[in-house]
TIMAR-681373 format. One record per residue: residue number from 1; residue in three letters; chain; x, y, z of N, C-alpha, C, O in turn. Coordinates in steps of 0.001 Angstrom, whole numbers, plus 500000, padded with zeros to 6 digits. Example, Ala and Ser with C-alpha at 12.3 -4.5 7.8 and 13.67 -1.06 7.14 Angstrom:
BEGIN
{atom 1 'ALA' 'A' {513190 494310 507800} {512300 495500 507800} {513200 496700 507800} {514236 496681 508465}}
{atom 2 'SER' 'A' {512850 497750 507080} {513670 498940 507140} {512900 500030 507870} {513409 501138 508039}}
***
This chain:
BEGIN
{atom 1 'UNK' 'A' {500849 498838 500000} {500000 500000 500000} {500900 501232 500000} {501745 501079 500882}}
{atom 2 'UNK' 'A' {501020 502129 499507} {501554 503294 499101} {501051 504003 497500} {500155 503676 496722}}
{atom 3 'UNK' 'A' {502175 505197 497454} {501817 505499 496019} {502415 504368 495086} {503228 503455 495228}}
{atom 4 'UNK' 'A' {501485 504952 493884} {502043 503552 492634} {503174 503052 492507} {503373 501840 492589}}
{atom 5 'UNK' 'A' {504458 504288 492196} {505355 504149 491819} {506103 503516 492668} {507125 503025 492189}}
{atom 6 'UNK' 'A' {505862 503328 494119} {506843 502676 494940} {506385 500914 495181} {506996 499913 495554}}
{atom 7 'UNK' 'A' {505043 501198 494760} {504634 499691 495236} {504011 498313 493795} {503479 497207 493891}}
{atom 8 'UNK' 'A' {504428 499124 492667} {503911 498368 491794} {504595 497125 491157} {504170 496185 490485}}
{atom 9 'UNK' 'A' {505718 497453 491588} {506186 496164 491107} {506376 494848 492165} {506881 493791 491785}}
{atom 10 'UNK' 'A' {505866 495088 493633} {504975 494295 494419} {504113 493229 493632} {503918 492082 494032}}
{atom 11 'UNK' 'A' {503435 493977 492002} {502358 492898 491596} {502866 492108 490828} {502042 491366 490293}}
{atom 12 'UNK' 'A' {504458 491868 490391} {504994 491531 489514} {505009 490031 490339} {504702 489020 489707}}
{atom 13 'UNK' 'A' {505452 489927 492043} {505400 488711 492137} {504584 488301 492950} {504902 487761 494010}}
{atom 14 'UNK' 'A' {503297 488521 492526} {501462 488080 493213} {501708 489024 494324} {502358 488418 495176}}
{atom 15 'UNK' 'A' {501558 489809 494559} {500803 490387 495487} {499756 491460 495166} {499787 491810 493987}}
{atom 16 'UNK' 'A' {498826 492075 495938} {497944 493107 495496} {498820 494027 496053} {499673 494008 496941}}
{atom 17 'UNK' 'A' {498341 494882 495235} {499187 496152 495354} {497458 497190 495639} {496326 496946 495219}}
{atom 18 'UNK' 'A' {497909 498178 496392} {496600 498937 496718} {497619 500729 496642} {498477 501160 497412}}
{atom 19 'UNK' 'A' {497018 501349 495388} {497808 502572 495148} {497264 503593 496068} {496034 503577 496011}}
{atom 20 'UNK' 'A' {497665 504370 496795} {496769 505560 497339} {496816 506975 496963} {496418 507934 497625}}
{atom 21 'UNK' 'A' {497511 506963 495482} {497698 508124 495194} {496266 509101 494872} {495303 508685 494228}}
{atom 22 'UNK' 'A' {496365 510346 495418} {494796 510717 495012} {493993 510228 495710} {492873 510321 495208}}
{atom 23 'UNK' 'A' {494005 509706 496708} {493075 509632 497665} {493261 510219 498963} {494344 510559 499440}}
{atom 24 'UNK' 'A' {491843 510338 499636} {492053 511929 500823} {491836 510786 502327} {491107 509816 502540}}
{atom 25 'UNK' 'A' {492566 511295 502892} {493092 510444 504768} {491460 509313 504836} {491575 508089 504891}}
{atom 26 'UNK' 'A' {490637 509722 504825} {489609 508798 505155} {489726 507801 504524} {490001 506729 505064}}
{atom 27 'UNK' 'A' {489423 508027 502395} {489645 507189 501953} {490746 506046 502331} {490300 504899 502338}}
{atom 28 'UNK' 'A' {491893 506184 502594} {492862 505831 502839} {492624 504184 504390} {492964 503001 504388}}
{atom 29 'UNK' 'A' {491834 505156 505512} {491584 504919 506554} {491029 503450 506338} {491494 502405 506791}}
{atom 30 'UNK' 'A' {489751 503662 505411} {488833 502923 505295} {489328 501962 504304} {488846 500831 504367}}
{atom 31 'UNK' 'A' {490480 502283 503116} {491151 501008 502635} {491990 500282 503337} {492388 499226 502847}}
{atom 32 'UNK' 'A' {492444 500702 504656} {493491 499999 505651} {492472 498977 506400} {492718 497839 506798}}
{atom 33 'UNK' 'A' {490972 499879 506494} {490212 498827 507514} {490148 497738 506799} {490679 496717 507235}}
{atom 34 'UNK' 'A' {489443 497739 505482} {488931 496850 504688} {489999 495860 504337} {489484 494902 503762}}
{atom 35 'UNK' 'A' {491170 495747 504456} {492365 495333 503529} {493156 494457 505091} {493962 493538 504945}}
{atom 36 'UNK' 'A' {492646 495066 506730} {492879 494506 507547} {491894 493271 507457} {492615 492284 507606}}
{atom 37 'UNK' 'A' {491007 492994 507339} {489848 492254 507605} {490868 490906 506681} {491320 489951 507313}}
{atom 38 'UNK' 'A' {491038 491019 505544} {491746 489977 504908} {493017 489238 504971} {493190 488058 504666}}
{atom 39 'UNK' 'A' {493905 490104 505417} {495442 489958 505244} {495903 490058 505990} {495617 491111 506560}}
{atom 40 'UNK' 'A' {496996 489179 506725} {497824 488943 507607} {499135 489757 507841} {499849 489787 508843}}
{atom 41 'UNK' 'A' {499314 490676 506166} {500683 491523 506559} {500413 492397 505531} {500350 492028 504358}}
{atom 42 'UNK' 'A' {500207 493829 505991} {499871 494410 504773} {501646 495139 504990} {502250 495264 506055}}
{atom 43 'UNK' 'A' {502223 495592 503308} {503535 496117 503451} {502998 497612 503302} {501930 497895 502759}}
{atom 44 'UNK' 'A' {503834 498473 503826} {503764 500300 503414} {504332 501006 503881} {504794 501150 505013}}
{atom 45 'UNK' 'A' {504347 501830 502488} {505622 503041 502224} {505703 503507 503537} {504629 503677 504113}}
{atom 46 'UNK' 'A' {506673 503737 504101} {507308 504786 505172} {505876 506120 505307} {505034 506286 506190}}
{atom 47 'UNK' 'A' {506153 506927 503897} {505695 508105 504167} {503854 507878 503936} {503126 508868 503999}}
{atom 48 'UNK' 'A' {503290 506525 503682} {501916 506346 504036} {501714 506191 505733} {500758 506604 506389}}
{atom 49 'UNK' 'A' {502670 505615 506122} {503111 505428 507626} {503049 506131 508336} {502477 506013 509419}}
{atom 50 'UNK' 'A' {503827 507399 507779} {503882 508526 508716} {502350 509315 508321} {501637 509312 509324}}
{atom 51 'UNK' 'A' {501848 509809 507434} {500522 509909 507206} {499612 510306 507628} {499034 511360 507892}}
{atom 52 'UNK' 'A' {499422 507942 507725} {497962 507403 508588} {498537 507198 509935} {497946 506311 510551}}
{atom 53 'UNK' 'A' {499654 507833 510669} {500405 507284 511854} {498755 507435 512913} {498719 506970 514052}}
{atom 54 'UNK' 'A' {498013 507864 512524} {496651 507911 514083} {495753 506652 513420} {495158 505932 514221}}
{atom 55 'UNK' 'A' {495686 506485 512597} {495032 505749 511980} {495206 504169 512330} {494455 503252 512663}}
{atom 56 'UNK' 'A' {496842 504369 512033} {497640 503060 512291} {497448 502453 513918} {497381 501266 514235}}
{atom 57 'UNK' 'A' {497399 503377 514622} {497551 503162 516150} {496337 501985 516815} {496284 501384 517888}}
{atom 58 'UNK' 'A' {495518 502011 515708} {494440 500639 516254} {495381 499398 516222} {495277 498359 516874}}
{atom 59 'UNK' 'A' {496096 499669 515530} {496518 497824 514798} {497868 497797 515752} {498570 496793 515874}}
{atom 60 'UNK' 'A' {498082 498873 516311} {499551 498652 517300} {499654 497311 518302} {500616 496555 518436}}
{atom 61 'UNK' 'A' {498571 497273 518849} {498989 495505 519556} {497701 494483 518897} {496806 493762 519339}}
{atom 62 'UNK' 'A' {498119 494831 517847} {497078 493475 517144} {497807 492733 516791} {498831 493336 516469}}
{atom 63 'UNK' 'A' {497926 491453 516610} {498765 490471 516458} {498512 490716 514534} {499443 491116 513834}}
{atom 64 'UNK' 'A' {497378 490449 514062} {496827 490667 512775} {496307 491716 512348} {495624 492353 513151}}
{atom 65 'UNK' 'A' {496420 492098 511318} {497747 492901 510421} {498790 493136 510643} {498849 494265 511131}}
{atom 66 'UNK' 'A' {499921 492589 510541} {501345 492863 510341} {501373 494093 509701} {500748 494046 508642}}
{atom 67 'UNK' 'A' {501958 495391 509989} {502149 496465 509198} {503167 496640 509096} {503836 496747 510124}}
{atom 68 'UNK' 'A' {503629 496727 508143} {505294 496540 507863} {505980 497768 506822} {505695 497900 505632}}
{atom 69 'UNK' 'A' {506624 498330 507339} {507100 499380 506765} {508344 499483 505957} {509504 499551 506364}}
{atom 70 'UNK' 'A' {507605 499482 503952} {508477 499473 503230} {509360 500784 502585} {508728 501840 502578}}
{atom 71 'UNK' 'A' {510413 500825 502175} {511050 502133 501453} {510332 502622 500078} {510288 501979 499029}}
{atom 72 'UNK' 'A' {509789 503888 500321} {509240 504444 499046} {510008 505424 497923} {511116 505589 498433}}
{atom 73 'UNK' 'A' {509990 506064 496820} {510619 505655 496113} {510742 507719 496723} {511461 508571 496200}}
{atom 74 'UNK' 'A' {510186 507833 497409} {510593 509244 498378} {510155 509454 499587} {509253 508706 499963}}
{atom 75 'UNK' 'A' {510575 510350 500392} {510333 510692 502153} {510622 509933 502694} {509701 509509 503392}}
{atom 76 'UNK' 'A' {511915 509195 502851} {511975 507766 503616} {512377 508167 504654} {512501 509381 504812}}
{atom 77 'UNK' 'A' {512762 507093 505867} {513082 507643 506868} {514562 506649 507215} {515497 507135 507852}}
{atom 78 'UNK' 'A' {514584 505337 506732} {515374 504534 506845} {515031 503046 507267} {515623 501991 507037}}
{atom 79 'UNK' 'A' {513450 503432 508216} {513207 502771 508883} {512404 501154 507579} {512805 500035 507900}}
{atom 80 'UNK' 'A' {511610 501201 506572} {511837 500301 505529} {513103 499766 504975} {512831 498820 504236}}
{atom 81 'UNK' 'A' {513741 499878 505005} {515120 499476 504613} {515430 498292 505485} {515498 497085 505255}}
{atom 82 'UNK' 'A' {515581 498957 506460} {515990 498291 507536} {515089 497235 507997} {515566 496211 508486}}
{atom 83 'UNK' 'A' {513917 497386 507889} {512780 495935 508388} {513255 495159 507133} {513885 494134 507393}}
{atom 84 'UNK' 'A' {513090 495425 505931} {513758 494747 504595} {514376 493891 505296} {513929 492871 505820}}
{atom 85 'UNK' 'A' {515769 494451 505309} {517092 493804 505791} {516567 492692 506831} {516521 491486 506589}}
{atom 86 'UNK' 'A' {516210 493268 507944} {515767 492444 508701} {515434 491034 508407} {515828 489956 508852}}
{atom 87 'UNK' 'A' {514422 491464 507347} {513675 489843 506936} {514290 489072 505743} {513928 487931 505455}}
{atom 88 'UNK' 'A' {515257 489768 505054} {515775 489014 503990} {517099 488046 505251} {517291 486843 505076}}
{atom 89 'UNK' 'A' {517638 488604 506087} {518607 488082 507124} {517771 487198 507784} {518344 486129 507576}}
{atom 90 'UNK' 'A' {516575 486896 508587} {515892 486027 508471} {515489 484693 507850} {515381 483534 508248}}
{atom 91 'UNK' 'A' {515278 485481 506481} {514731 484256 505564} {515986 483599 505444} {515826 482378 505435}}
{atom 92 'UNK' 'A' {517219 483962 505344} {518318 483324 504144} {519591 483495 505575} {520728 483675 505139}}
{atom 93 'UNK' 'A' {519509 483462 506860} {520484 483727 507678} {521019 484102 507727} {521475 484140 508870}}
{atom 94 'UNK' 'A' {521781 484928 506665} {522714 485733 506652} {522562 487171 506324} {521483 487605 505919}}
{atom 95 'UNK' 'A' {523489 487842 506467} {523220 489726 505995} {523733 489820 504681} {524954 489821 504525}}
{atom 96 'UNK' 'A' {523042 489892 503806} {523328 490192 502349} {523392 491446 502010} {523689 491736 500851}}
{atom 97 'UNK' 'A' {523126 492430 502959} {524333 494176 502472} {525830 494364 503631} {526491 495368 503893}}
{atom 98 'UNK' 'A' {525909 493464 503940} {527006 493653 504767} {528300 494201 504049} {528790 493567 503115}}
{atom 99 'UNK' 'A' {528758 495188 504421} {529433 496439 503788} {531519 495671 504288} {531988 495407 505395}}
{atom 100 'UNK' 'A' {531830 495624 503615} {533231 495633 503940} {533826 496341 504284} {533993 497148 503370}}
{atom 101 'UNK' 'A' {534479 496700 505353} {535117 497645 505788} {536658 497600 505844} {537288 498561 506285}}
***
């Protein structure tokens, strides 16, 4: 969930992608409710994050929806990146940007 440009190629490997460009805070509100009811992890842009941040605050100790905060393709904060990282080090055990120093 974010604008297009950051989340569309999300649909390239099955996922729904839900654009919010052009749409006003409610709209928005009411696609997070509707989109909670189904899905176990919705991903989104940083700066939808910061946003709907009052919005978001229902789902803070909900076990379901996972809200997971991805890097958009502007306003980032760092904090998508880094959950990224997180879960690709997870999936595959190891840190695959590990920087040589």
């Amino acid at each position: 969930m974010g604008d297009y440009d950051s989340i569309y190629g999300f649909a390239a490997v099955g996922l729904t992608i839900f654009p919010t460009d052009g749409l006003s805070d409610e709209e928005i509100a009411r696609l997070i409710r509707q989109t909670s009811e189904g899905c176990g992890i919705i991903y989104m842009t940083e700066s939808l994050m910061e946003r709907m941040k009052n919005e978001l605050q229902k789902y803070q100790d909900k076990i379901s929806p996972a809200i997971i905060a991805i890097p958009g393709v502007s306003k980032n904060t760092g904090i998508g990146i880094r959950n990224v990282k997180k879960s690709v080090e997870q999936a595959v055990g190891s840190d695959i940007l590990f920087e040589n120093k």
